[in-house]
C-alpha positions, 0 to 999 in steps of 0.5 A: 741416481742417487741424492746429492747433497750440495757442498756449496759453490766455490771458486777456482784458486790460482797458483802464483806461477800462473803470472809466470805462465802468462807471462816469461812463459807464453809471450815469444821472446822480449820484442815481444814483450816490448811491444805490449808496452808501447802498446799500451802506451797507444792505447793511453792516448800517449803522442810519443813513447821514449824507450831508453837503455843506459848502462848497456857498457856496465854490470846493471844496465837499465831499461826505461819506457816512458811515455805521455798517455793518460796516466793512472790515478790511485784507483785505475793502477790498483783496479785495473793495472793490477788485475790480470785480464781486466775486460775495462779495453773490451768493455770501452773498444776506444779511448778518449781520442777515439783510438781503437784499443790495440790490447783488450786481453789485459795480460800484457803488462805479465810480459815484463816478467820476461824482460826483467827481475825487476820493475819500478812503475811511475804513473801521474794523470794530468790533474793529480799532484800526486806521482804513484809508483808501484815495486814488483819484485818478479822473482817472488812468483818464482816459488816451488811451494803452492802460493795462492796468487794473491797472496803476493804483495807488492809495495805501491807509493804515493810521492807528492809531484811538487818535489819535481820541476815543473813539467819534468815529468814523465817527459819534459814539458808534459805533466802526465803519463807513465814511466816503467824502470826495468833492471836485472834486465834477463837478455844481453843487449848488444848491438845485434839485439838492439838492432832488431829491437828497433828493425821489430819497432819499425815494423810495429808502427805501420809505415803506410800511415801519416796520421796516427799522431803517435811516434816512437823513439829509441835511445841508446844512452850512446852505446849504438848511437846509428840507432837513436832516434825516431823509429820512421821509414814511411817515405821510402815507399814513394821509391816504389815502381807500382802501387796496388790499393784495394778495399773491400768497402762497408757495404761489401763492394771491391774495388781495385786502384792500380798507379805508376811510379808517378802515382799516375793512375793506371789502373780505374777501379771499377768496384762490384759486389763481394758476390759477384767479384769473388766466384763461389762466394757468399754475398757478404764476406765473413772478412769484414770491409778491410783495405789492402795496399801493395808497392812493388820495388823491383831494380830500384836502382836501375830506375830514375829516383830522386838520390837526393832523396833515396839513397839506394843503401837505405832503400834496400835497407828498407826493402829487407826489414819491410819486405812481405805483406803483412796485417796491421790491426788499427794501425799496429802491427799483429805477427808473424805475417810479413815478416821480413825473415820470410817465416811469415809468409802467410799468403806463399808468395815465396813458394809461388815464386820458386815454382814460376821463377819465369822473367817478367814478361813471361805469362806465368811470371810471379811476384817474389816475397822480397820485391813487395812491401804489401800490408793489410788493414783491419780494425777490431770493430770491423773485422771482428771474425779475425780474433787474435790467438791468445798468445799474440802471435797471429790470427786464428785461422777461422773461415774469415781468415781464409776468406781475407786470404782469398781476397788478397792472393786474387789481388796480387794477381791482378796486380802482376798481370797487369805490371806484365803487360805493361813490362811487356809493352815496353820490351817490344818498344826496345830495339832487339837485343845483340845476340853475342854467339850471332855477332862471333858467327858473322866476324868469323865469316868475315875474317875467312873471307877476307883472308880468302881475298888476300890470299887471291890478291898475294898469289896475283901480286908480282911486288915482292914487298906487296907480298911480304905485307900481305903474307904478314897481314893474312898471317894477324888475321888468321890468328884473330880469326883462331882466337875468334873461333876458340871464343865462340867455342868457348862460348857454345861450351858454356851456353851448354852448361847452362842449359844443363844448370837450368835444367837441374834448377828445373828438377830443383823446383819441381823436388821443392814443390813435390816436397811442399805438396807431399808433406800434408798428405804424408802426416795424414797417412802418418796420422791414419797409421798411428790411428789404425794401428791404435784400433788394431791393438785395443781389439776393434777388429777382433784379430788374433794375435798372430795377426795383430802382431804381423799388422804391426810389423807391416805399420812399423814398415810403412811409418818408416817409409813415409817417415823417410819421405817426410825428411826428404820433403823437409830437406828439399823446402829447408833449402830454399828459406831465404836466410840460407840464401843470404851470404853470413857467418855459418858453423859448418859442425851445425851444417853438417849434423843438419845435412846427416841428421837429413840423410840420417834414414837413408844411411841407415837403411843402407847401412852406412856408418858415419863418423863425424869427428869435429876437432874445431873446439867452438865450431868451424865458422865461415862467411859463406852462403849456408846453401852452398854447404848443405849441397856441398855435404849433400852431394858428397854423401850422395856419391858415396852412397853410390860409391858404397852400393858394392861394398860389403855392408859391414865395411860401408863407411864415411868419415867427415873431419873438421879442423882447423890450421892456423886461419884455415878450416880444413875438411876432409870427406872420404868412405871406403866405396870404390874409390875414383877410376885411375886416370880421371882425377883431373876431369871430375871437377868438369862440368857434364864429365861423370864416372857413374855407369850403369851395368852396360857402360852407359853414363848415369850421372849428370856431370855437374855435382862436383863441378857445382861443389868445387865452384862453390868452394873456390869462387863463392868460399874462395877456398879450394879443393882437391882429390885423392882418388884413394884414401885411408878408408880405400875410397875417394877422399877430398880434402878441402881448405876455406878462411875461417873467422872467429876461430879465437885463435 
């Protein structure tokens, strides 16, 4: 080697834009961001945050975040406050009132950033007469030129506390803390966005814990007054039908307490060795000692509870902004897990529950995401396995994360088995239910028997008058016994329907599941593909290139293959998120570019062409279930493709139009396929009635795709539809009418 002569050492310089990236640019969205600050207030020993907007009506509204901590004296704000990613929290690990640090990275105040333009900090510790307040001006950070970080200044003042009344600040009757004043606020606050703020705070704040001694309270100036006050929501869990409390204990023993409504115990814990109670485990979990609470909140309303305490709104109030189980690390909250949402159901529940929709007292019945408010306790010092990712946003998934995951589902089990066995206990107590169809059977009998009894009686009777009377009276009971018989015909129909319905539900769960089980092993094929193709290219194997260029026409072949899978499994698991599942606003422009974007491969490979013309100018919203819509679109697209299998590929064609007539939105489906057989136009909408054959004759469809479709139009949309069996294009084409909103006409 030859000789190096040494240059000396030097640092890494920083750009300024890195508190841009560490701040608007890595923290997820502006709750986010709040949440660091009233973190930070928790960690300041503060008793109380007060988060308050005014102006939310004018052009320069003010957002201010004030609480009682600890304060800053000269030397902490500008050696600590002002330094990014101080290590003074992950040094210390406790404040003053033994609270467990909840932020140790010393990045969160860079989250500002994303709220605001511009930020005036007031900070005063409990013995200084001093008040000092420091300007930031975010926009200087937004430079093209290359700035050394540190060669941006920001003003800091000093201003004498006497010129304030006693104990005014930062909140009346305390003389400490800090206030943060935000304007040029970036986001539109409205009172959507205000109402997740505070739905985001209320899940910060564990609502299991009585004791932490530490409140928050939101203030809307006014501006969305249902919403001020203090964030709090623990009491709504005394609603709950059961309750699991497990621990895994310092010494790494497990116990697993289960009690009634009443708080009765139902269940003794009967604690054993983390090694003996977790099979195929090691003797000490890499988890750490942790507790686990679940309540289950199963038909509140059809239980006894206390409506003078629990008012059945405001339960399933709590239930929807609190549902899922989620992680509170010392006490505050570490996202996604739990999410309301259902995007962080990090435990599967709601996949679990889709695959066993079975009732409860059935063996393989399963607990669903939206019938538990569950959370699991960590601290900082007892789990230190589970580490934060850098972003805030979750855990990193480390062998102790999934050994905490093991732990919890293995809970859960337990706890559903035995709310079974005690829900089927009680339904072998309940007297045996009436079956409907049984009781027509038996009246239907019983009329044509006593109709066969007057008859005789009729034909015996030598009184005229007598006759007339039973003439009349076998005549009512004919015709009740007509309309009995006509009911229970009515009914085996439907009872065939349904079990057509339960059938298709089945193939549903089993297309979600196949999809979810599929996906990983097709991205891995994907990812094998893409490595192979790599090394055949680069010469690893040495092929020629003829052959290296048929090896890419047969990796081209199969990439496209798995892709289309890919888009199906993404479609079948897209169709059962809980959001499109919840009756709200919906575009239909969006729906359906989503549904074609989906079917995109699968057109394509056919080699059908779409048109998609929307004449709405903002979109075709409705008030709708989004489900609905994407199976609606799916299964006219469906039967066109099969419609279109016989037609020439250069004619093969579906045009889809929105538009709207007055407070009416109005869209028309056709293609140019076959069209519908003459003489059946009033029997496609019928449930289990099919036009598709097979090239013997024999039916092969299932009857019920447009049967569903028009149900969801007409009784979920209340809208209607109706069908031409030639269209413009010379295939089916159905033209459909449903009340838009929003439509700014």
């Amino acid at each position: 080697m030859s000789k190096r002569n040494s240059l000396g050492g030097h640092p890494f310089s920083v750009e300024a834009r890195v508190a841009i990236q560490l701040g608007r640019e890595s923290i997820s969205s502006s709750l986010v961001a709040i949440s660091e600050l009233v973190k930070n207030a928790y960690d300041a020993d503060a008793d109380e945050v007060v988060i308050k907007f005014s102006g939310l009506d004018t052009d320069s509204p003010v957002l201010t975040i004030t609480d009682d901590g600890d304060g800053m004296d000269k030397e902490n704000l500008l050696t600590r406050w002002m330094r990014i990613g101080t290590t003074h929290k992950y040094e210390v690990g406790k404040s003053a009132r033994e609270r467990v640090y909840t932020g140790a990275k010393g990045l969160g105040r860079l989250g500002i950033d994303r709220l605001c333009t511009h930020l005036n900090l007031f900070t005063k510790t409990q013995e200084s007469r001093k008040i000092f307040e420091v300007d930031v001006d975010w926009n200087k950070y937004n430079l093209v030129k290359s700035v050394e970080l540190d060669s941006i200044k920001h003003e800091v003042f000093e201003i004498d506390s006497v010129v304030l009344e006693e104990n005014s600040f930062p909140l009346e009757g305390k003389t400490k803390g800090s206030q943060y004043i935000l304007s040029g606020l970036k986001d539109k606050w409205d009172g959507d966005f205000l109402y997740e703020l505070r739905k985001e705070l209320s899940l910060l704040v564990s609502p299991f814990s009585k004791t932490l001694g530490f409140r928050v309270k939101f203030d809307t100036d006014g501006f969305q007054s249902d919403l001020d006050g203090y964030v709090a929501s623990d009491h709504f869990l005394e609603a709950a039908e059961w309750r699991l409390e497990a621990e895994i204990t310092e010494d790494f023993n497990v116990s697993v307490a289960i009690y009634d409504s009443n708080g009765e115990l139902s269940l003794s814990p009967k604690p054993a060795s983390w090694g003996d109670w977790m099979a195929n485990s090691e003797k000490i979990p890499q988890c750490g000692s942790l507790n686990f609470s679940v309540y289950f909140m199963r038909n509140l309303s059809s239980r006894e509870v206390d409506t003078n305490k629990f008012k059945p709104k405001e339960i399933r109030a709590f239930l929807k902004s609190n549902q899922g189980v989620r992680i509170y690390r010392d006490n505050f909250r570490v996202k996604p897990y739990g999410d309301p949402s259902g995007d962080g159901d990090w435990l599967g529940l709601a996949m679990r529950r889709v695959i066993n929709p079975e009732s409860i007292t059935m063996d393989n019945w399963k607990i669903g995401y939206n019938q538990i408010v569950g959370a699991v306790f960590i601290g900082r010092e007892a789990n230190y396995n589970l580490v934060d990712q850098t972003n805030r946003e979750g855990l990193t998934e480390t062998p102790a994360y999934f050994q905490l995951r093991k732990f919890a589902l293995k809970c859960i089990e337990l706890f559903e088995k035995h709310i079974q066995s005690h829900a089927l206990a009680e339904k072998q107590l309940r007297p045996p239910k009436v079956v409907l169809s049984d009781v027509l059977v038996e009246s239907e009998n019983a009329y044509k028997d006593v109709i066969e009894r007057i008859g005789k009686l009729k034909d015996s009777s030598v009184d005229l008058e007598m006759k007339k009377q039973l003439e009349v009276i076998e005549s009512t009971l004919t015709e009740e016994s007509q309309r009995t018989a006509f009911v229970k015909g009515r009914m085996d129909q439907l009872e065939a329907e349904k079990d057509t319905l339960a059938n298709l539900a089945s193939l549903g769960i089993l297309s979600v599941s196949f999809g979810h089980e599929t996906l990983a092993a097709i991205s891995n094929a994907i990812t094998n593909g893409a490595l192979l193709r790599s090394k055949v290219v680069e010469g690893f194997f040495m092929l020629p290139q003829d052959r290296v260029d048929f090896a890419n026409r047969r990796f081209d072949s199969i990439e496209k293959s798995l892709n289309y899978i890919k888009v199906f499994g993404n479609f079948s698991l897209g169709n059962v998120k809980r959001d499109k599942r919840n009756r709200r606003v919906i575009d239909l422009s969006v729906v359906v570019a989503n549904v074609l974007s989906s079917f995109d491969e699968m057109l394509e490979k056919r080699k059908i062409k779409i048109v998609f013309n929307d004449e709405t100018s903002s979109g075709l919203k409705i008030k709708a279930y989004e489900i609905d819509w994407e199976s609606i679109f799916a299964n006219l697209i469906t039967n066109s493709c099969w419609a279109l299998s016989d037609t020439p590929a250069e004619h093969r064609k579906i045009s889809i139009s929105l538009s709207l007539d007055n407070d009416q939105g109005v869209i028309e489906f056709e293609d140019s396929g076959c069209g519908i057989e003459a003489g059946v136009e009033n029997h496609v909408f019928k449930a289990t009635f099919s036009t598709k054959r097979n090239r013997k004759g024999d039916t092969i469809g299932t009857g019920m795709g447009l049967s569903i479709v028009r149900t969801f139009v007409e009784e979920h949309s209340k809208g209607s539809i109706v069908l031409a069996p030639k269209g413009e294009l010379g295939g089916a084409r159905f033209w459909i009418k449903v009340p838009a909103i929003n439509t700014g006409i």
